[in-house]
C-alpha positions, 0 to 999 in steps of 0.5 A: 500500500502506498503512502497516497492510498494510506492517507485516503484510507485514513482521511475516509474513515476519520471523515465519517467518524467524525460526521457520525459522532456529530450525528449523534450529539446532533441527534440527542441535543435535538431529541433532549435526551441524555448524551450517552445516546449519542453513542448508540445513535453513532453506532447505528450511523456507521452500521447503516453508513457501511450496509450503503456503502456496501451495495452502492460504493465499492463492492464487497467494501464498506469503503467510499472511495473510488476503486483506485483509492481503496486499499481494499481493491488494490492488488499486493502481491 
């Protein structure tokens, strides 16, 4: 894997656990219920984020990336 597809790897996923945890703040604030939800309702983000994925993005991934990016689809031999 080279240093380029790490760091798409990398940015992808802190990208969408950073908006999935906001997701869920945003969601308990709104709901005004208590923040400990927060993690539950990221948890459900994330699961649903990587069954999408899975069937529009890549496939046989959870990744969004476009296939020359996602290590997953890149050949090491």
């Amino acid at each position: 894997m080279n240093t380029r597809t790490l760091l798409l790897d990398a940015t992808e996923r802190a990208g969408w656990t950073g908006a999935q945890a906001a997701l869920g703040v945003l969601t308990t604030d709104l709901a005004d219920i208590p923040i400990w939800w927060a993690v539950p309702v990221a948890l459900a983000l994330s699961s649903a984020k990587g069954w999408v994925a899975g069937r529009l993005g890549r496939k046989g991934t959870a990744s969004t990336l476009p296939a020359g990016a996602d290590p997953a689809s890149t050949r090491t031999v």
